[in-house]
C-alpha positions as CSV (number, residue, x, y, z in Angstrom):
1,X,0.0,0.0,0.0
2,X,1.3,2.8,-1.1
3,X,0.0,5.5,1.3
4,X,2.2,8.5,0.1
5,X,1.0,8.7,-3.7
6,X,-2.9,8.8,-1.9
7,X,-1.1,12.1,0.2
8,X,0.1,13.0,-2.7
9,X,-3.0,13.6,-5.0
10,X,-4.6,14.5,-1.9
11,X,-2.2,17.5,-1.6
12,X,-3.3,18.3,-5.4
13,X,-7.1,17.8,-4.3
14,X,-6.3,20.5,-1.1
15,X,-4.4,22.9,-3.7
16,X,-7.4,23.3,-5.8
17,X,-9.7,23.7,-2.7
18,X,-7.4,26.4,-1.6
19,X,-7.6,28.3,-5.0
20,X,-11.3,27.7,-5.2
21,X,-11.4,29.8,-1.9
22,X,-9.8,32.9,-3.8
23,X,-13.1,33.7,-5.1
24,X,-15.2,33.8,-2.2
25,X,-12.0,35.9,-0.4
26,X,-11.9,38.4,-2.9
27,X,-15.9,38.6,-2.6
28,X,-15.3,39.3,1.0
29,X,-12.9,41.9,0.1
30,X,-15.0,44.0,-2.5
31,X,-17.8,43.9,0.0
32,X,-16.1,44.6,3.4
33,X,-17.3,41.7,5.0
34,X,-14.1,41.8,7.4
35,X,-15.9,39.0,9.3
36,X,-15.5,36.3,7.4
37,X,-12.5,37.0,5.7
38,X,-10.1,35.1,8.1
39,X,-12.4,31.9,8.1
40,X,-10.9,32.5,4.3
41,X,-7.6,33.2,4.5
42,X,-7.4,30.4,6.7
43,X,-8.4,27.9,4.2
44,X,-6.1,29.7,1.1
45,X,-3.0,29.6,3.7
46,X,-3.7,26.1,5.4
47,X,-5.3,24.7,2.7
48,X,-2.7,25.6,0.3
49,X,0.5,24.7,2.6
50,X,-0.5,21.5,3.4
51,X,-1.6,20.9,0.1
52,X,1.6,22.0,-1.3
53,X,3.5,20.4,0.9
54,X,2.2,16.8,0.2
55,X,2.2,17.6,-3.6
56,X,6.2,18.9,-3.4
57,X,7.4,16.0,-0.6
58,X,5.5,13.5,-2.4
59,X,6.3,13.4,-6.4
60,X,8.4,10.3,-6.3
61,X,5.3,8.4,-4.6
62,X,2.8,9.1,-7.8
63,X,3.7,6.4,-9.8
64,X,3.9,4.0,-7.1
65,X,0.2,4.5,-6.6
66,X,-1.9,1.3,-7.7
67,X,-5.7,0.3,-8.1
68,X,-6.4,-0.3,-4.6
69,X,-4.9,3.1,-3.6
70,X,-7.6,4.8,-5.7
71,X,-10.4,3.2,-3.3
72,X,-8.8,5.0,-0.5
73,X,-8.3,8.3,-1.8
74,X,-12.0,9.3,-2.4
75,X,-12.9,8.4,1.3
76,X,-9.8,10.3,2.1
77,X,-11.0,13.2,0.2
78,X,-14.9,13.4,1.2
79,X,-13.9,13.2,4.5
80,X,-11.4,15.0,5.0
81,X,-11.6,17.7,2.6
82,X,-14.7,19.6,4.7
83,X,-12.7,19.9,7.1
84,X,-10.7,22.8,5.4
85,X,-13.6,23.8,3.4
86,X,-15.3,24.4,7.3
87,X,-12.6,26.9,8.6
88,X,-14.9,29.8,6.5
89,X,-18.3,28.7,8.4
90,X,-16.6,28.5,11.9
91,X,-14.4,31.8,11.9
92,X,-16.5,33.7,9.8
93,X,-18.9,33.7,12.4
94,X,-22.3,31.7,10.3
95,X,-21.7,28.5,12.7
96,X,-21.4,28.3,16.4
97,X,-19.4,24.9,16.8
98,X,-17.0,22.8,14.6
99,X,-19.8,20.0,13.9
100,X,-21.6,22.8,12.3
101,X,-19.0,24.2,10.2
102,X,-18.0,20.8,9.7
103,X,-22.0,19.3,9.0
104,X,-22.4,22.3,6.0
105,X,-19.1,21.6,3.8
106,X,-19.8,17.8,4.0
107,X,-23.5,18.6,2.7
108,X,-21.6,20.4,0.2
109,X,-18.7,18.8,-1.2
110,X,-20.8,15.4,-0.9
111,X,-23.9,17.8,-3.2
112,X,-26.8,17.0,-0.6
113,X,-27.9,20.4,0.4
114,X,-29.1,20.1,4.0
115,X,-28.1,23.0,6.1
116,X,-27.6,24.3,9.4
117,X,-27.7,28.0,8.4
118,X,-30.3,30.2,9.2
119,X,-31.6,33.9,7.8
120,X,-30.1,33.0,4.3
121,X,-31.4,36.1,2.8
122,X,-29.1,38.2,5.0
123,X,-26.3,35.9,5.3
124,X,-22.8,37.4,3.9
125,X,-22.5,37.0,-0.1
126,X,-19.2,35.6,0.5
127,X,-20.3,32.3,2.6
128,X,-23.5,31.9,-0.2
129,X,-20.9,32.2,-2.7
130,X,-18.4,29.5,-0.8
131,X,-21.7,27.2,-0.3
132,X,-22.1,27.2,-3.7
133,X,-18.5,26.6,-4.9
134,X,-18.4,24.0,-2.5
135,X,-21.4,22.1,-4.2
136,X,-20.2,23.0,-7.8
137,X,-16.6,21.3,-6.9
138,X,-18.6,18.2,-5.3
139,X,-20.2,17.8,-8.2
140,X,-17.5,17.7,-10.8
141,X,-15.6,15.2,-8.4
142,X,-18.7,12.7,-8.8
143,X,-18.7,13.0,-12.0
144,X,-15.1,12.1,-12.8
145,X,-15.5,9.5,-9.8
146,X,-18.5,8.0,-11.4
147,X,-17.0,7.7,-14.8
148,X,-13.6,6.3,-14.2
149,X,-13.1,4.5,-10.4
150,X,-16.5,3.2,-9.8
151,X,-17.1,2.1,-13.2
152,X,-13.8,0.1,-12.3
153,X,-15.4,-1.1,-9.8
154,X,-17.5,-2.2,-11.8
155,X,-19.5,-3.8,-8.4
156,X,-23.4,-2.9,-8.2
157,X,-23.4,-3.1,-11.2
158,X,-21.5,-0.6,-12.6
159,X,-19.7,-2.8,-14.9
160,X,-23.3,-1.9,-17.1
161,X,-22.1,1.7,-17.1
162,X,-21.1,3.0,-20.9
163,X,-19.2,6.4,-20.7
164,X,-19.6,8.1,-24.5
165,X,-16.6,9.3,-24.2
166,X,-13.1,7.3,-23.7
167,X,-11.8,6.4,-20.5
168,X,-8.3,6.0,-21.5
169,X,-8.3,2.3,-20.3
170,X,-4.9,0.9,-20.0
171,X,-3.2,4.1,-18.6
172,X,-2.7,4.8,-14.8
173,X,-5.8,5.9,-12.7
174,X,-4.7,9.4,-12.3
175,X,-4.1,9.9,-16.6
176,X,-7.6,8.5,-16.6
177,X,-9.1,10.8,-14.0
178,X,-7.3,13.8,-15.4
179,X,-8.3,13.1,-19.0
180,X,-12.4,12.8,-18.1
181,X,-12.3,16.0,-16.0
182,X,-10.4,17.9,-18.6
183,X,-13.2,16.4,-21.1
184,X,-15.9,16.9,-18.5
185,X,-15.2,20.6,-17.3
186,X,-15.7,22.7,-20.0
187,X,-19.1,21.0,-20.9
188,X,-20.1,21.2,-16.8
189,X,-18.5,25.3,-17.0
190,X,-20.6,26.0,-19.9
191,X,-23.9,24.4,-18.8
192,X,-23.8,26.3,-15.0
193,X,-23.2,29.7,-17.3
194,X,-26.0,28.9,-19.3
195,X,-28.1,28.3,-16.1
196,X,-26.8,31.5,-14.9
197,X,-27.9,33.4,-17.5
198,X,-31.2,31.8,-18.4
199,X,-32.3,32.4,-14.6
200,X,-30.8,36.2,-14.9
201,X,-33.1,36.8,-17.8
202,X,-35.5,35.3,-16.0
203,X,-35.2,38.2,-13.0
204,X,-33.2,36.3,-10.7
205,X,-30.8,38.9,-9.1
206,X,-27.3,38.2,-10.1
207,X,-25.5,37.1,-7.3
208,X,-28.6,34.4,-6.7
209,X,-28.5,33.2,-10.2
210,X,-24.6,32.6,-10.3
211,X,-25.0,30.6,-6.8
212,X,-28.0,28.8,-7.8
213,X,-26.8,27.7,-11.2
214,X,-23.7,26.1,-9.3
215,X,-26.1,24.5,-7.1
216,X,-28.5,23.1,-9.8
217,X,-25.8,21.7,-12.2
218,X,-24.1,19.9,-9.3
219,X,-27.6,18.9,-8.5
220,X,-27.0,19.9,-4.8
221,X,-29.9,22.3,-3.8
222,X,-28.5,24.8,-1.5
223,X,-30.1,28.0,-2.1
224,X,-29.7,31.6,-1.2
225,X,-33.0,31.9,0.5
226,X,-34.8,30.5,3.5
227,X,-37.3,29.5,1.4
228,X,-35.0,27.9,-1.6
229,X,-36.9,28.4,-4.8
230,X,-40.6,29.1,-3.9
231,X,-39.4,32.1,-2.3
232,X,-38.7,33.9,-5.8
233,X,-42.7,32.4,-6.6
234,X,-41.6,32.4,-10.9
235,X,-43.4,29.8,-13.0
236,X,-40.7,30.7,-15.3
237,X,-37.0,30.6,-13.3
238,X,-38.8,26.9,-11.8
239,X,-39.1,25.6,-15.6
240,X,-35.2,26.9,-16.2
241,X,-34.5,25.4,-13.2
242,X,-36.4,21.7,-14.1
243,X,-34.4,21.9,-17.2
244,X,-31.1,22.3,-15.8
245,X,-31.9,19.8,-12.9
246,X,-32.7,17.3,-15.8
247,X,-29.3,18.6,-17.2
248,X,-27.5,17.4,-14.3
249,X,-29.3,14.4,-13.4
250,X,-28.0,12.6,-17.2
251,X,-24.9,11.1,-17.6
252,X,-22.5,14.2,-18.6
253,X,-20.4,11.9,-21.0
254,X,-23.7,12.1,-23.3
255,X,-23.4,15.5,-22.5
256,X,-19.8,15.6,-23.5
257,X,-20.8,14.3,-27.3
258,X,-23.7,16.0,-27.8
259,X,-21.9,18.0,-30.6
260,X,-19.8,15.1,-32.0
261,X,-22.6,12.3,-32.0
262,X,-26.0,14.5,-31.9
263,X,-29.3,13.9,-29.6
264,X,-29.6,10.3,-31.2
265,X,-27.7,9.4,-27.7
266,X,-30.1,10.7,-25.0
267,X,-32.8,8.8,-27.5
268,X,-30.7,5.7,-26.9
269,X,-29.6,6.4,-23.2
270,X,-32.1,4.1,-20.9
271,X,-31.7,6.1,-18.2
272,X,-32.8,9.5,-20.1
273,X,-36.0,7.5,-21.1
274,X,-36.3,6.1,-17.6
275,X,-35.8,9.7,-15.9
276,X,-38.3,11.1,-17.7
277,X,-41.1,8.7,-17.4
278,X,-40.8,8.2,-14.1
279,X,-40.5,12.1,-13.1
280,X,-43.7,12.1,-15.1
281,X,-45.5,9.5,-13.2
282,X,-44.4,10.9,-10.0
283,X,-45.7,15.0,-10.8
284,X,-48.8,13.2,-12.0
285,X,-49.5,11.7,-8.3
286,X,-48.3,14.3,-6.7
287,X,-50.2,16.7,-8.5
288,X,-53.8,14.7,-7.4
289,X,-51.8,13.9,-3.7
290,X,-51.7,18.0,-3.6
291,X,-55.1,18.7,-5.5
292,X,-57.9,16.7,-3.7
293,X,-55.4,15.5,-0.2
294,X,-54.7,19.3,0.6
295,X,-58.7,20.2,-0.1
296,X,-58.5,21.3,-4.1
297,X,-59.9,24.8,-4.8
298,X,-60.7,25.0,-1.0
299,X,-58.0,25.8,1.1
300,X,-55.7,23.0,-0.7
301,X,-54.2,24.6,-4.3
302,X,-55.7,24.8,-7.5
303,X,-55.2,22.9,-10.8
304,X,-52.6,24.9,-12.2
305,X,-50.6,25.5,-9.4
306,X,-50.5,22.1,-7.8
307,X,-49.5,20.8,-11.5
308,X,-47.2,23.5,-11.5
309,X,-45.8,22.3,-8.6
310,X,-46.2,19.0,-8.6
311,X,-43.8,18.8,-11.8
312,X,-41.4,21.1,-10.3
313,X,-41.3,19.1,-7.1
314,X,-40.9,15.7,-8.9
315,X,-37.8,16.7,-11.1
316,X,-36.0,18.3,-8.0
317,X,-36.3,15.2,-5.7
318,X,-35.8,12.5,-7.8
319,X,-32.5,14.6,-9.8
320,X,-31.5,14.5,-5.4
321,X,-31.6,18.5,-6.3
322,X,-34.1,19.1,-3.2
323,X,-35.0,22.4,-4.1
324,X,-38.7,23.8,-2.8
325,X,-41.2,25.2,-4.6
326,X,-44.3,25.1,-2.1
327,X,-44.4,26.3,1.6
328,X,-47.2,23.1,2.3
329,X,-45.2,21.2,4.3
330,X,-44.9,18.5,5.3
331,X,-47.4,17.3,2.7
332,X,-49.9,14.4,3.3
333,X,-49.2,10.6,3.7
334,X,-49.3,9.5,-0.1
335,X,-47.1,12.5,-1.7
336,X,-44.8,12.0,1.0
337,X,-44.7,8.7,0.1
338,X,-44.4,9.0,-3.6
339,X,-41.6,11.6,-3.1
340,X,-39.4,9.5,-0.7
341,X,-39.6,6.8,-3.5
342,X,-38.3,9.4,-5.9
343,X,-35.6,10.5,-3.9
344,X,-34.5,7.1,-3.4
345,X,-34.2,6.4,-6.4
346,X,-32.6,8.6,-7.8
347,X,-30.4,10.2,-10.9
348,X,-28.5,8.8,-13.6
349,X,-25.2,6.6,-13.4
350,X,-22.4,9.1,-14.6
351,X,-24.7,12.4,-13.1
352,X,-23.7,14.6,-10.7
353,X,-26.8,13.3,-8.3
354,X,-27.0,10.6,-5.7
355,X,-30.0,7.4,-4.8
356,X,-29.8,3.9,-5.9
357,X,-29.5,4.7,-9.1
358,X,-32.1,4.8,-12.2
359,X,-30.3,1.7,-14.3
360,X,-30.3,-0.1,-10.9
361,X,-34.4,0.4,-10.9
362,X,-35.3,0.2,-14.2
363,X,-33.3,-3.3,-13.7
364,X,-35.0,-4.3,-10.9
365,X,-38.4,-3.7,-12.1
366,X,-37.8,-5.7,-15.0
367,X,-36.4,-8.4,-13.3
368,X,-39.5,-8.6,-10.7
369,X,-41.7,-8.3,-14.0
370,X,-39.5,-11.8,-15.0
371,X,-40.2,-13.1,-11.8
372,X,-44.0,-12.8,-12.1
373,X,-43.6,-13.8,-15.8
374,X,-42.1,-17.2,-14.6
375,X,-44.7,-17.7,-12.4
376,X,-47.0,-18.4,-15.4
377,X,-44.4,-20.0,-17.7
378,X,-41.4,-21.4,-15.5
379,X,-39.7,-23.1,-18.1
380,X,-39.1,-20.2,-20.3
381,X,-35.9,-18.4,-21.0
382,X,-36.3,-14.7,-20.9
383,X,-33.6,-12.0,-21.0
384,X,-33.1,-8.5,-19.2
385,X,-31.7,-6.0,-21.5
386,X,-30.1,-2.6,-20.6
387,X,-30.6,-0.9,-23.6
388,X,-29.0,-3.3,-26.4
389,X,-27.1,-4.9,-24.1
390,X,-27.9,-8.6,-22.2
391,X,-27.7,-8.0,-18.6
392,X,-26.2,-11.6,-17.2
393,X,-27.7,-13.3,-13.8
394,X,-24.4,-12.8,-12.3
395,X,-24.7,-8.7,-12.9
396,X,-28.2,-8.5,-11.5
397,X,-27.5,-10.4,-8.3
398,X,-24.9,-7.7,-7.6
399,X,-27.8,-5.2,-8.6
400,X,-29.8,-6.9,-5.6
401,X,-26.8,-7.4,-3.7
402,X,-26.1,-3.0,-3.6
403,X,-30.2,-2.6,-3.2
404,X,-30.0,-4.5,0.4
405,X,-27.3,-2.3,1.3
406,X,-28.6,0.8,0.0
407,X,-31.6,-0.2,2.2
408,X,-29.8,-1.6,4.9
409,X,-27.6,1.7,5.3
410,X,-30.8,3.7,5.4
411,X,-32.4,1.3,8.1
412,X,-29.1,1.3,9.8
413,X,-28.6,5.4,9.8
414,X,-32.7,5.7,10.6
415,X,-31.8,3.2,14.1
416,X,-28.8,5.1,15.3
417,X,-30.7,8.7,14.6
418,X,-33.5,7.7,16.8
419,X,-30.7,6.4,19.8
420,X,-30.3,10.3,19.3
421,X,-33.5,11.5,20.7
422,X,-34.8,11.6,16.9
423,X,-38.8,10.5,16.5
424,X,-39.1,7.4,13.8
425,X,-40.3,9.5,11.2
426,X,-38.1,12.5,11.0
427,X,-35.0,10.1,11.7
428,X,-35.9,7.8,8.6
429,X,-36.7,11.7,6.3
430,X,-33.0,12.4,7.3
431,X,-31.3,9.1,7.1
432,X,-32.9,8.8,3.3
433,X,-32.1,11.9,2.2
434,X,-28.5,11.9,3.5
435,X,-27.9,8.3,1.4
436,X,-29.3,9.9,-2.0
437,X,-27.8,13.3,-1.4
438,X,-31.2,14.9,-2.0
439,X,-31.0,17.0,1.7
440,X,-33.6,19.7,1.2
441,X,-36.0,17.5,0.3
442,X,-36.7,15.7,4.2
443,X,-38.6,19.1,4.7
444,X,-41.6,17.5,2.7
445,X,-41.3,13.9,4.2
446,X,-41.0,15.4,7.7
447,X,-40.1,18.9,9.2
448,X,-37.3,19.2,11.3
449,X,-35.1,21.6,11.9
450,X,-30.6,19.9,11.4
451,X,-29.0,23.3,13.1
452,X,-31.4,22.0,16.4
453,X,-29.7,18.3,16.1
454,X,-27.3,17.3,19.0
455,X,-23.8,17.0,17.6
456,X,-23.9,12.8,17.7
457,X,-27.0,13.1,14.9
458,X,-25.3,15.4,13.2
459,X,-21.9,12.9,12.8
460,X,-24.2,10.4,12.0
461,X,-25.8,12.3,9.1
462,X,-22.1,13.6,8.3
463,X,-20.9,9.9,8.0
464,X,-23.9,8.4,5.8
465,X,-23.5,11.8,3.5
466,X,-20.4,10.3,2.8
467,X,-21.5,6.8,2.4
468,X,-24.4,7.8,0.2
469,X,-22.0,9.9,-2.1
470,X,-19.4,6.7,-2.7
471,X,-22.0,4.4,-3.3
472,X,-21.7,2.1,-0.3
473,X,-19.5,-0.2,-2.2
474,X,-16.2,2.0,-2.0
475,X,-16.3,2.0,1.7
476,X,-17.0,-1.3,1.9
477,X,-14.0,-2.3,0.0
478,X,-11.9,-0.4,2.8
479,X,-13.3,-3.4,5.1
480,X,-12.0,-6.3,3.0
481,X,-8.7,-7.6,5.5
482,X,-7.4,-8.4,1.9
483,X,-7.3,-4.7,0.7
484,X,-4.7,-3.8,3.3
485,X,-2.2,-7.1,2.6
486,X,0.8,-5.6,1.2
């Protein structure tokens, strides 16, 4: 095990999180918010140091890096990382202890949006901007983790997972990594500009469009307002937004060849199809949940508007955005229902959002639908196809194999949340949304309120942020007495 060359492009990892907190410095600057602008400094000087030291000390231990090495290094950075990306939160004065601080960069780097910040609308620019930059880096790292280690993996079944662009199999990890972001970035800077400036046009100020088109290509839902989206009340910045959640909930590699190969591969994509239909299904119960549950014309929400919001609420869940449209919360039994389902399931493979996965469901639905087929004809030989592609026995028991511990993680989370004080219902809200990364969303599950959590929930919520946004499986593999054998 070569633990230097994980230091070392950890160092690389920290240098780039101290540059990233340049931006959000000079902010401070321009707008004399002196507060905040040693929580700042601190993470450009520390940050950067340590960073720089490990990338200088360590250049002979790059090469010696292997595989396994590669499994360590994201656990290394989602964990670790928010700890330098806190220092702004805790000395600029927006937190009041360290879990705090600590709580709000793992919610960002890891793209799930809950937050322990309160009075958003008068928070300092400079910690809305750092939120955001926070979630926009988070996201990028899935991506590139998505599309090169875990597809390694290839566990879960990831080994299903087609990247339209090349991988650069047979050269190190790191040439790998480094060749999908530098293919990945300019497609992911350009779409979050073109978010900006639709919502702009749209009448979002400035400053909230550049943060909330961060947040909703990284699919990670903090907003600049107490009341996220639904306080701006726009028909017409929620459909930008739906379109640029949809945006970030695809795999980017289609993205990435959408001049080169043309929209013949979102028609081909399963997961595109599958998105789609089942966001459609969902706003279509939701929006009778909200019309005739909540009272209809009465004192419930018309036609319009509970459509309206019904679709807007669909696409932000089940893309593990979390954005809110409606102050009706929580909302009755069956649309909470239908919209923990949606955030449980989740994005695409290859997206910048979090859940089981929508080529995990799609599979498991069709192999149930086998199951029941065989009931009727057991001696028939029928195949599961993912897209044009046979999907073996052997792939789909790993399928089921990563759905028992996607729901046993939840269950497991939901148990210790409640040895916090935490009521059943609010602790499974919170466990469910930390695994899929879709944080604002417990709001319409179950209120409660993360800054008033004692410290343990909070560490618990912390650690299954993490686990949710490695897919289980990589932490796992740090369990296996075999991994560590020299």
């Amino acid at each position: 095990m070569s633990y230097g060359s994980v230091l070392y492009y950890f160092g690389l990892l920290l240098v780039a999180l101290s540059g990233l907190a340049i931006i959000p410095l000079g902010t401070a600057l321009i707008l004399g918010e002196m507060e905040q602008i040693q929580g700042f400094v601190g993470t450009v000087v520390i940050a950067g140091f340590a960073g720089g030291a490990g990338f200088l000390g360590l250049q002979g231990e790059a090469a010696r890096g292997k595989a396994r090495e590669w499994f360590l290094l994201p656990v290394v950075a989602w964990a670790v990382l928010p700890v330098f990306a806190a220092l702004p939160f805790y000395y600029g004065g927006v937190t009041v202890t360290p879990i705090d601080a600590y709580f709000e960069a793992v919610s960002g780097l890891t793209t799930t949006g809950a937050t322990v910040l309160h009075g958003l609308d008068q928070a300092p620019r400079s910690i809305l901007l750092w939120r955001a930059l926070l979630q926009w880096m988070g996201g990028l790292g899935t991506v590139v983790l998505a599309v090169t280690l875990l597809s390694l993996l290839g566990a879960g079944g990831m080994q299903l997972f087609r990247s339209s662009i090349p991988r650069g199999e047979g050269a190190s990890m790191f040439l790998r990594m480094r060749r999908i972001a530098v293919q990945i970035s300019p497609i992911y800077g350009a779409l979050s500009a073109l978010c900006c400036l639709a919502l702009w046009v749209g009448g979002m100020p400035m400053f909230d469009a550049v943060c909330h088109a961060m947040s909703t290509i990284s699919t990670g839902g903090f907003s600049t307002r107490d009341g996220s989206i639904g306080a701006f009340d726009s028909p017409f910045l929620e459909l930008v937004l739906m379109v640029f959640m949809t945006v970030g909930a695809l795999n980017f590699t289609l993205h990435a060849t959408l001049r080169k190969e043309g929209r013949r591969h979102y028609r081909q994509d399963p997961e595109a199809r599958q998105f789609l239909i089942v966001a459609g299904v969902g706003a279509v119960v939701l929006a009778v949940g909200m019309y005739f549950v909540l009272g209809g014309e009465g004192d419930g929400p018309g036609v319009l508007t509970a459509v309206r919001s019904a679709l807007f609420t669909s696409v932000s869940v089940l893309s593990t955005t979390g954005y809110l449209s409606t102050e009706s919360m929580p909302l009755p039994l069956m649309p909470a229902l239908v919209i923990f389902a949606l955030m449980m399931i989740g994005a695409s493979t290859g997206s910048t959002g979090g859940g089981l996965k929508l080529m995990r469901f799609g599979l498991l639905v069709r192999q149930s639908r086998r199951e029941l087929a065989r009931l009727a004809h057991p001696h028939s030989v029928m195949r599961i196809r993912h897209g044009d592609r046979v999907v073996s026995d052997q792939v789909m028991g790993a399928i089921w194999a990563f759905f028992v511990l996607y729901i046993l993680c939840v269950a497991s989370a939901t148990v210790m949340l409640c040895f916090t004080g935490l009521e059943f219902q609010p602790a499974l809200a919170l466990a469910a949304t930390a695994v899929s990364n879709s944080g604002p969303a417990s709001a319409l599950v179950s209120p409660v309120e993360v800054a008033a959590l004692g410290a343990g929930a909070k560490w618990v919520l912390c650690l299954t942020m993490v686990i949710g946004r490695l897919e289980i499986l990589t932490i796992l593999t740090l369990f296996n007495p075999t991994y560590w054998r020299i």
